[in-house]
mmCIF file of the N, C-alpha and C atoms, coordinates in Angstrom:
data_MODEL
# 
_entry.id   MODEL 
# 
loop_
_atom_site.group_PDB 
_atom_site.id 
_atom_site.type_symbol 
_atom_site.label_atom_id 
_atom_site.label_alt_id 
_atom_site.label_comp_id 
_atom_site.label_asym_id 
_atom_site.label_entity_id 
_atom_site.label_seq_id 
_atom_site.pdbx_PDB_ins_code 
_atom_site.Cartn_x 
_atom_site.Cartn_y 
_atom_site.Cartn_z 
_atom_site.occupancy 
_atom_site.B_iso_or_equiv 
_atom_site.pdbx_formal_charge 
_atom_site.auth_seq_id 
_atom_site.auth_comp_id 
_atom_site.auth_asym_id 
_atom_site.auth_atom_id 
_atom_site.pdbx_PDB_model_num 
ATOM 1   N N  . UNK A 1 1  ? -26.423 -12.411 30.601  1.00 0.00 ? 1  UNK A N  1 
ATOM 2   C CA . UNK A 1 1  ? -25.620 -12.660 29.431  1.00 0.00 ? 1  UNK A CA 1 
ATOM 3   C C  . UNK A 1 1  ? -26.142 -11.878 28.237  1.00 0.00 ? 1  UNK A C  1 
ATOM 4   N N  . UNK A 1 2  ? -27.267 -12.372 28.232  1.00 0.00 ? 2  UNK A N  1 
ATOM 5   C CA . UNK A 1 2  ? -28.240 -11.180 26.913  1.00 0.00 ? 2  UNK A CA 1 
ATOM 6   C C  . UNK A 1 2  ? -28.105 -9.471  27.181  1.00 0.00 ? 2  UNK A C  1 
ATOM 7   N N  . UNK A 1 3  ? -27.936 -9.172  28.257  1.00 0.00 ? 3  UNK A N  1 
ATOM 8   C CA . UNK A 1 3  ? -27.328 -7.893  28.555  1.00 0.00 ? 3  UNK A CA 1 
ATOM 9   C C  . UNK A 1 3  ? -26.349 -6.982  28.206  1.00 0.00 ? 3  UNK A C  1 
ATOM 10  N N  . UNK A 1 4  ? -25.212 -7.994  28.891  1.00 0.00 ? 4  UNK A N  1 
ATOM 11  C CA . UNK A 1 4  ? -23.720 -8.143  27.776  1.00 0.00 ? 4  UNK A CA 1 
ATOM 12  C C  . UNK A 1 4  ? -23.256 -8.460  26.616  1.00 0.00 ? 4  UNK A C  1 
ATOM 13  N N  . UNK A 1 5  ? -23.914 -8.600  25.631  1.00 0.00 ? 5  UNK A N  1 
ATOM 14  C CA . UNK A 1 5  ? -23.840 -9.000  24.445  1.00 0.00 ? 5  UNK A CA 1 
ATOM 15  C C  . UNK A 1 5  ? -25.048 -7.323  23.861  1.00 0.00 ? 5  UNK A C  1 
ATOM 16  N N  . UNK A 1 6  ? -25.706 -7.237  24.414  1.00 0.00 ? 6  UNK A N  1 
ATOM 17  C CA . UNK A 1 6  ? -26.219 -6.030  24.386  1.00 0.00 ? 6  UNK A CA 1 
ATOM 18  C C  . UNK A 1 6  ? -25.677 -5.149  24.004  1.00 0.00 ? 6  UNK A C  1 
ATOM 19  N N  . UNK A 1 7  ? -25.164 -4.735  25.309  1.00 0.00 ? 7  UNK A N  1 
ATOM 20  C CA . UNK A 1 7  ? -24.205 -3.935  25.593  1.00 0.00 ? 7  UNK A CA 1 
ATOM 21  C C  . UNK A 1 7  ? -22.499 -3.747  24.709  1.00 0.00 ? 7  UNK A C  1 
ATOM 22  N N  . UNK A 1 8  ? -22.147 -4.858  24.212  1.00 0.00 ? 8  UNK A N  1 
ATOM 23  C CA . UNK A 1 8  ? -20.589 -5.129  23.447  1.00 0.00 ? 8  UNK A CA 1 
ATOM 24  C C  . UNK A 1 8  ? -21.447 -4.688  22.128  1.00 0.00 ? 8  UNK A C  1 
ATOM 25  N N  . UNK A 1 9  ? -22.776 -4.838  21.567  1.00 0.00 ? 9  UNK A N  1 
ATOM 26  C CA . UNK A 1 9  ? -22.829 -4.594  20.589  1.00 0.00 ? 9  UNK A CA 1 
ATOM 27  C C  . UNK A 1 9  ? -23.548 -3.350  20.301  1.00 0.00 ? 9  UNK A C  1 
ATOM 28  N N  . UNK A 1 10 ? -23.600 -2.444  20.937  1.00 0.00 ? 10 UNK A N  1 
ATOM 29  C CA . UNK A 1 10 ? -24.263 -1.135  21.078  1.00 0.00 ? 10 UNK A CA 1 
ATOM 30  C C  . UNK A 1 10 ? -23.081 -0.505  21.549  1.00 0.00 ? 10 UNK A C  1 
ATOM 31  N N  . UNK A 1 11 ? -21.976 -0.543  22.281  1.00 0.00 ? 11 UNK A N  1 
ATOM 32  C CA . UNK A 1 11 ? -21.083 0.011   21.709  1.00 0.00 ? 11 UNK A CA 1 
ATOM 33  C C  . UNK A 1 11 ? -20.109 0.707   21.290  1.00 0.00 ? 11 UNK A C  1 
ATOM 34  N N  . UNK A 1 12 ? -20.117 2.117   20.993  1.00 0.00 ? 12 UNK A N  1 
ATOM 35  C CA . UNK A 1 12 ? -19.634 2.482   19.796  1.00 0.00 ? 12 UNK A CA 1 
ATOM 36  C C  . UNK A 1 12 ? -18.733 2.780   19.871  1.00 0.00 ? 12 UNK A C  1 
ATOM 37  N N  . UNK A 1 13 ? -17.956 3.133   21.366  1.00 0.00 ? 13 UNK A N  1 
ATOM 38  C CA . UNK A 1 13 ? -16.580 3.373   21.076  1.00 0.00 ? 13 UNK A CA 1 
ATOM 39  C C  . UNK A 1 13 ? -15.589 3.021   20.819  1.00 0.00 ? 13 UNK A C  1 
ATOM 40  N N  . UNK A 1 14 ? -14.453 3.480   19.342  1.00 0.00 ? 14 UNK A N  1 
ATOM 41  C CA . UNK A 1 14 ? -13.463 3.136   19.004  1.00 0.00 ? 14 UNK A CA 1 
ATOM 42  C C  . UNK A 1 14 ? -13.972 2.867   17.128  1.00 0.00 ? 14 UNK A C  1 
ATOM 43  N N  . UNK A 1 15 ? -14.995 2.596   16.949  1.00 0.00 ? 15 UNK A N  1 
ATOM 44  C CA . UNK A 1 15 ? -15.241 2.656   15.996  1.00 0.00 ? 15 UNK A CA 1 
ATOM 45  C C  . UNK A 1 15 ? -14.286 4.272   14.610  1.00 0.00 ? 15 UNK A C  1 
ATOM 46  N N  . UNK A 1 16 ? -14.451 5.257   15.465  1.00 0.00 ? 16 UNK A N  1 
ATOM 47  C CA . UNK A 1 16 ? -13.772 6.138   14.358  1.00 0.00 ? 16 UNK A CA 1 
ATOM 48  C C  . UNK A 1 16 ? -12.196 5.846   14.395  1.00 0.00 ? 16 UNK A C  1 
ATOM 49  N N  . UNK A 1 17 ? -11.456 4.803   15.193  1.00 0.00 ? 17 UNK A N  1 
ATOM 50  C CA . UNK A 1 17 ? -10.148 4.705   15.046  1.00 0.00 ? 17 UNK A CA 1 
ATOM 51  C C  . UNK A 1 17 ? -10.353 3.291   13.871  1.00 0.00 ? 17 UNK A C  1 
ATOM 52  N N  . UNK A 1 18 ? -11.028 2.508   13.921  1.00 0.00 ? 18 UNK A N  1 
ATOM 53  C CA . UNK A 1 18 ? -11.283 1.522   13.219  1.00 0.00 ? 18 UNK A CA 1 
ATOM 54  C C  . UNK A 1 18 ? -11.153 2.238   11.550  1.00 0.00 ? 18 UNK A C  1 
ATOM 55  N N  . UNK A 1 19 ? -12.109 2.890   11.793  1.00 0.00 ? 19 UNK A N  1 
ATOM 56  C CA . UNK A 1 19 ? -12.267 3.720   10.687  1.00 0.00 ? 19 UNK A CA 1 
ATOM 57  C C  . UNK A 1 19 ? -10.803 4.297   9.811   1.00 0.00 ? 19 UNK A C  1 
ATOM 58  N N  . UNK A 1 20 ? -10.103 4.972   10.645  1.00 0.00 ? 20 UNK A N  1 
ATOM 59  C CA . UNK A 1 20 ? -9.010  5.961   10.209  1.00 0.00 ? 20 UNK A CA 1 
ATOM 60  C C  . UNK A 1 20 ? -7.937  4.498   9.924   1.00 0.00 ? 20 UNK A C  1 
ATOM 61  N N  . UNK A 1 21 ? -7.658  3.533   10.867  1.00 0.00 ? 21 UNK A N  1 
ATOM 62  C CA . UNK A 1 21 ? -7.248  2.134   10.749  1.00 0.00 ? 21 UNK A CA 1 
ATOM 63  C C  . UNK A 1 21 ? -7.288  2.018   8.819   1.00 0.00 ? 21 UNK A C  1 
ATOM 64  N N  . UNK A 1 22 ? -8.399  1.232   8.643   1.00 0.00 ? 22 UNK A N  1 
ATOM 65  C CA . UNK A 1 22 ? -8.853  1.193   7.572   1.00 0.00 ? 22 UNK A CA 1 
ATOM 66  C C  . UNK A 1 22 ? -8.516  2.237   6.437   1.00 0.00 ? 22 UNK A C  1 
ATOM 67  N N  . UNK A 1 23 ? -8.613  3.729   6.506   1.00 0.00 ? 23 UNK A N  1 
ATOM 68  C CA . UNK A 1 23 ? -8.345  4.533   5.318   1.00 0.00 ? 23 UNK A CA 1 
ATOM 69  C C  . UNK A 1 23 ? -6.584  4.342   5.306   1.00 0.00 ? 23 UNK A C  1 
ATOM 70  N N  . UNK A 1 24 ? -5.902  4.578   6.777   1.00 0.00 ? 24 UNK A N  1 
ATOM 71  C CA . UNK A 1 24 ? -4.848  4.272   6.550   1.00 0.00 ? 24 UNK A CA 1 
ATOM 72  C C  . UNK A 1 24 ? -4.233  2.995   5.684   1.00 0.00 ? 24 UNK A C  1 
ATOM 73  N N  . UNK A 1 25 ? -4.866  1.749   5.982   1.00 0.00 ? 25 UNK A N  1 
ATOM 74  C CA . UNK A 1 25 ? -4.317  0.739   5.447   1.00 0.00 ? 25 UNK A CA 1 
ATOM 75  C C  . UNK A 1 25 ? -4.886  0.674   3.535   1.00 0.00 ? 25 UNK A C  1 
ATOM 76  N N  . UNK A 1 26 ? -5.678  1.435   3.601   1.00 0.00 ? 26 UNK A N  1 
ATOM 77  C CA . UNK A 1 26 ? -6.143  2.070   2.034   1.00 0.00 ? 26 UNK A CA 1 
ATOM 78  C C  . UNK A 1 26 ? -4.843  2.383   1.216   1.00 0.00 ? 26 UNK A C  1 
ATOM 79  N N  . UNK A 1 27 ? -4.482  3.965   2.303   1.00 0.00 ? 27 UNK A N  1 
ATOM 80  C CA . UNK A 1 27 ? -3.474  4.510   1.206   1.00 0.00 ? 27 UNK A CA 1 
ATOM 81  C C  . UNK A 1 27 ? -2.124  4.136   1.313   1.00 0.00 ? 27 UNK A C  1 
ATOM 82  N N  . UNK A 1 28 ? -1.911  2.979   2.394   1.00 0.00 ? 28 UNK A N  1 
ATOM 83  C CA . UNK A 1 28 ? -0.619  2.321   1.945   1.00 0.00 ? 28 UNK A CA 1 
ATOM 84  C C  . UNK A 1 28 ? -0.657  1.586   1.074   1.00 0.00 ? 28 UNK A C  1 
ATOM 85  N N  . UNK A 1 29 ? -1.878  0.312   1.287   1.00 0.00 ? 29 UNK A N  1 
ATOM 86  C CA . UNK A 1 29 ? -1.629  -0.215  -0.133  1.00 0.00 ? 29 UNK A CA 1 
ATOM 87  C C  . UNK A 1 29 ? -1.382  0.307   -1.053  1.00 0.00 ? 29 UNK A C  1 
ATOM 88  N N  . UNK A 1 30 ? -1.992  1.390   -1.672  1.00 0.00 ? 30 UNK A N  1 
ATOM 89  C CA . UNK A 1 30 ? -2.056  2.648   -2.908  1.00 0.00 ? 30 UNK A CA 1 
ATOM 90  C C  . UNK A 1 30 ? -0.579  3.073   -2.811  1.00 0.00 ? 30 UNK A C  1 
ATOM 91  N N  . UNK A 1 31 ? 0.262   3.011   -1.963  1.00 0.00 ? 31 UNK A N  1 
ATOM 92  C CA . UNK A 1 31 ? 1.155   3.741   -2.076  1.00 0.00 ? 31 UNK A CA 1 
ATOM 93  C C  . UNK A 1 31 ? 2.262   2.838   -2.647  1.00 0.00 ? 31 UNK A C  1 
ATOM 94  N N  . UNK A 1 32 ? 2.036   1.380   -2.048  1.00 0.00 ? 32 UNK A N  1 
ATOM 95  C CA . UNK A 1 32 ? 2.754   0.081   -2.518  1.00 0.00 ? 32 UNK A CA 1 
ATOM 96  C C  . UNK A 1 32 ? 3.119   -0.141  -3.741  1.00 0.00 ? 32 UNK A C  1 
ATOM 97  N N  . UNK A 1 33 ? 1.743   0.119   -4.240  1.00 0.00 ? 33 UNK A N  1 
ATOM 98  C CA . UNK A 1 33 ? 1.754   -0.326  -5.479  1.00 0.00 ? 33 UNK A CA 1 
ATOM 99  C C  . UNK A 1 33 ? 2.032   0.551   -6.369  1.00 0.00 ? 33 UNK A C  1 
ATOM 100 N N  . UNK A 1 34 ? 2.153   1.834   -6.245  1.00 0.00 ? 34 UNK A N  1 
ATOM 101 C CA . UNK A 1 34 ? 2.282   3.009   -7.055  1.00 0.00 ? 34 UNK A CA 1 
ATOM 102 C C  . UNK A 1 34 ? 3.764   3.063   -7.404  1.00 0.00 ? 34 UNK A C  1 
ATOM 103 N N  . UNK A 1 35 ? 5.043   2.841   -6.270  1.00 0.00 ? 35 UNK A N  1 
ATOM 104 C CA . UNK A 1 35 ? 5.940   3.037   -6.039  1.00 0.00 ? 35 UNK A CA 1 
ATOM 105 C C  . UNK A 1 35 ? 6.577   1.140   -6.332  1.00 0.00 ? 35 UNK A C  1 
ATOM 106 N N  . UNK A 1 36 ? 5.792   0.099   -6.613  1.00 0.00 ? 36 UNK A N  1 
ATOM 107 C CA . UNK A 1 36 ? 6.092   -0.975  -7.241  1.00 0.00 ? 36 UNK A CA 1 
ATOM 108 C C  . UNK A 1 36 ? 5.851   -0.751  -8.661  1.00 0.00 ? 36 UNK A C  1 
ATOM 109 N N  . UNK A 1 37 ? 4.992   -0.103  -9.491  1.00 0.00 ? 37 UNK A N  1 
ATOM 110 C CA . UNK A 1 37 ? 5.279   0.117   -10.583 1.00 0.00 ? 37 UNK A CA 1 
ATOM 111 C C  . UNK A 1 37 ? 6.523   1.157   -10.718 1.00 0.00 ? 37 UNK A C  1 
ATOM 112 N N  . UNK A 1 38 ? 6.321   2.142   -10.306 1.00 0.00 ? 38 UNK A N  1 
ATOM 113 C CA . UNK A 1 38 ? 7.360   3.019   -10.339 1.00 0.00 ? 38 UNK A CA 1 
ATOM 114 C C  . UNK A 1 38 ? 8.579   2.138   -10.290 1.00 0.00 ? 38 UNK A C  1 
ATOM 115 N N  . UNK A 1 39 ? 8.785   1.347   -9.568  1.00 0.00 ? 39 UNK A N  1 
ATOM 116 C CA . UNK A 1 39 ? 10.095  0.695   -9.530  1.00 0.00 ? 39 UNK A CA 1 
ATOM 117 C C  . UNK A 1 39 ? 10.415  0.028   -11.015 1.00 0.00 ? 39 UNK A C  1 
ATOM 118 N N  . UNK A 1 40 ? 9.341   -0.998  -11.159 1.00 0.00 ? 40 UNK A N  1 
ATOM 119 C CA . UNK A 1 40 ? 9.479   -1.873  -12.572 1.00 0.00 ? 40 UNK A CA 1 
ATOM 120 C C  . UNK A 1 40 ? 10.024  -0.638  -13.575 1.00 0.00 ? 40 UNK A C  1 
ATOM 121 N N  . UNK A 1 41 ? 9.680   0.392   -13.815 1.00 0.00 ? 41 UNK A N  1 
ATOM 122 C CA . UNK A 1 41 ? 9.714   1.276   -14.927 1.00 0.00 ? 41 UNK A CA 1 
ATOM 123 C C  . UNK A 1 41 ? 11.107  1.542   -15.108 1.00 0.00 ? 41 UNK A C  1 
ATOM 124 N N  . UNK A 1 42 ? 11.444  1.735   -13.673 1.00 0.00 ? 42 UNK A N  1 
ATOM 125 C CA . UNK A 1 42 ? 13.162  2.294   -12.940 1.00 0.00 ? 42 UNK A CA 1 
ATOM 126 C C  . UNK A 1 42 ? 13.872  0.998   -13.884 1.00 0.00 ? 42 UNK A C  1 
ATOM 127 N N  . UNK A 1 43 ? 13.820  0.271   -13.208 1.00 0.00 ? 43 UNK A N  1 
ATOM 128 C CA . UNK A 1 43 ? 14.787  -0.760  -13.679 1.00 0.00 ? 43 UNK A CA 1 
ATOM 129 C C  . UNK A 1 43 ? 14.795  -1.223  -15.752 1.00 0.00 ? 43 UNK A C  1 
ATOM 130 N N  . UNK A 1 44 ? 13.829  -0.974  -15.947 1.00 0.00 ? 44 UNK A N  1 
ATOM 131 C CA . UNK A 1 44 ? 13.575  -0.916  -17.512 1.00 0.00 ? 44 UNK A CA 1 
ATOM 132 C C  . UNK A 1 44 ? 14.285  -0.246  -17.829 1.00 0.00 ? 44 UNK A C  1 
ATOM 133 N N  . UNK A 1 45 ? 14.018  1.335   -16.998 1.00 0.00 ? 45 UNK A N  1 
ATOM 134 C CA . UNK A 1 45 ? 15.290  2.330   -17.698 1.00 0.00 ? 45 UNK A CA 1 
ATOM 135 C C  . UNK A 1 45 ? 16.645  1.733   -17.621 1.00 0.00 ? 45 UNK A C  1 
ATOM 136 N N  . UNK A 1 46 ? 17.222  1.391   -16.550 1.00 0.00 ? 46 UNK A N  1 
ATOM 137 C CA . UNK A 1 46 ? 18.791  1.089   -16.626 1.00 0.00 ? 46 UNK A CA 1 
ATOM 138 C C  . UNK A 1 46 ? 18.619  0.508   -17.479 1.00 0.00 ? 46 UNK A C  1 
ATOM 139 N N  . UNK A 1 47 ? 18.026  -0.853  -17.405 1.00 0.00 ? 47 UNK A N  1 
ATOM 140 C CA . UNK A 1 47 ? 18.614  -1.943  -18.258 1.00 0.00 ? 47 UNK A CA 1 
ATOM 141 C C  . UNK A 1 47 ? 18.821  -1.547  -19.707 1.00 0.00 ? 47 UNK A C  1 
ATOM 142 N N  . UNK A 1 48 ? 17.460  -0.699  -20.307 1.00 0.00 ? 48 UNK A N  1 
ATOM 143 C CA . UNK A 1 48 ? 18.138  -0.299  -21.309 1.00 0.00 ? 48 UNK A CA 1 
ATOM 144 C C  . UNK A 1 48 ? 19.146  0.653   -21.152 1.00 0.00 ? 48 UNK A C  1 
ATOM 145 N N  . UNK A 1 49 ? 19.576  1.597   -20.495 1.00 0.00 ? 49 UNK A N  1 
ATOM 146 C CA . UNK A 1 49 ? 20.908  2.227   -20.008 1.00 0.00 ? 49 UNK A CA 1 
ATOM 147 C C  . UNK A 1 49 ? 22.464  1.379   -20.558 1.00 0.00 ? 49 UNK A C  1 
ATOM 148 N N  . UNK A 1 50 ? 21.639  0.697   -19.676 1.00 0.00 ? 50 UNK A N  1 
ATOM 149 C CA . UNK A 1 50 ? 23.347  -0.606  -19.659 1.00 0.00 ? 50 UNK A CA 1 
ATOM 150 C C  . UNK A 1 50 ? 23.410  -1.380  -21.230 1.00 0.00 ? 50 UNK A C  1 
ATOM 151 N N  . UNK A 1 51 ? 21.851  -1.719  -21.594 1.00 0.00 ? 51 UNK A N  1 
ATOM 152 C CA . UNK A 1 51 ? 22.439  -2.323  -23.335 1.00 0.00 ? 51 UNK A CA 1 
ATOM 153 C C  . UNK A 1 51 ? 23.440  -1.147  -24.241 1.00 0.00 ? 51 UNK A C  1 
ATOM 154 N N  . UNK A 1 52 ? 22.780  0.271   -23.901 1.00 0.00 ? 52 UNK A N  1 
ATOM 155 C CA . UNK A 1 52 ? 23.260  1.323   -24.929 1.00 0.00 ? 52 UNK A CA 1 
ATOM 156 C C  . UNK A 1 52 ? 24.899  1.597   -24.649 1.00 0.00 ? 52 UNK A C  1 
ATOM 157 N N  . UNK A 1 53 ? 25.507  1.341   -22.622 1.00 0.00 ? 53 UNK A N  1 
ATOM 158 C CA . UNK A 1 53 ? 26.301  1.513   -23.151 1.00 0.00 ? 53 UNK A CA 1 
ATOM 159 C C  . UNK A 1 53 ? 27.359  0.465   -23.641 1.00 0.00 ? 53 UNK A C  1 
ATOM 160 N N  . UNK A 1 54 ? 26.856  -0.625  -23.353 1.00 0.00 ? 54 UNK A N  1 
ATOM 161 C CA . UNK A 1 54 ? 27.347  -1.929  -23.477 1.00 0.00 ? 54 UNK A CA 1 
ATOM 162 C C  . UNK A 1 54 ? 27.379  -2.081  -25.438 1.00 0.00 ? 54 UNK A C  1 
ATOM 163 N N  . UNK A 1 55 ? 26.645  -1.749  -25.924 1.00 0.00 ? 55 UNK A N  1 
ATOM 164 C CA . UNK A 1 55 ? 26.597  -1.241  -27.470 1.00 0.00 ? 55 UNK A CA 1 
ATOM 165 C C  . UNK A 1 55 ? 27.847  -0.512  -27.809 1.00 0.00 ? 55 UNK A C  1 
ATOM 166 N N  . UNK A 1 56 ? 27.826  0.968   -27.162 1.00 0.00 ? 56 UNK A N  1 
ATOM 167 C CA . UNK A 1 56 ? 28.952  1.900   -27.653 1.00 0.00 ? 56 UNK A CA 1 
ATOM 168 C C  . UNK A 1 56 ? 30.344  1.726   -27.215 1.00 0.00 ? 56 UNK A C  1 
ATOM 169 N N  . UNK A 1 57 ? 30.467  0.239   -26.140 1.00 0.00 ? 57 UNK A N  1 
ATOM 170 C CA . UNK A 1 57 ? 31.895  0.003   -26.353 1.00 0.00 ? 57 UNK A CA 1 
ATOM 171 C C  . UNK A 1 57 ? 32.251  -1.459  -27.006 1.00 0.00 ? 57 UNK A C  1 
ATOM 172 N N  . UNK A 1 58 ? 31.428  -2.029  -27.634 1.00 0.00 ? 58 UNK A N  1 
ATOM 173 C CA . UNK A 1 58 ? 31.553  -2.674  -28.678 1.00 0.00 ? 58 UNK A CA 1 
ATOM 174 C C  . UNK A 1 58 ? 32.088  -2.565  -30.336 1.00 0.00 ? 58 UNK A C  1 
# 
C-alpha cells in the first residue's frame, strides 16, 4: 500500500495539462469579465441614446 501511494504521488504525468487547464481557465475568466464590463458600458450608451432621442421628439 505504502508503495502505491508512492508511486500516485511521484507521478508526474499529466501535470503540464493541469497546468495549461489552469492558464486556460485564467484567461477566460479575464475574458468574462472584460467583455462584462464592456457590456455595462454598451448599454449606458443606448440608454443614453434612447433619452436623447426620446428628448428630440418631445
Amino acid at each position: 500500500m505504502a508503495r502505491l501511494i508512492g508511486q500516485f504521488l511521484g507521478n508526474r504525468q499529466g501535470t503540464a495539462a493541469i497546468e495549461y487547464g489552469l492558464i486556460a481557465t485564467l484567461i477566460s475568466i479575464a475574458i468574462v469579465v472584460a467583455v462584462g464590463g464592456a457590456a455595462d458600458q454598451v448599454v449606458a450608451l443606448w440608454d443614453s441614446n434612447n433619452s436623447h432621442i426620446a428628448e428630440a421628439f418631445e
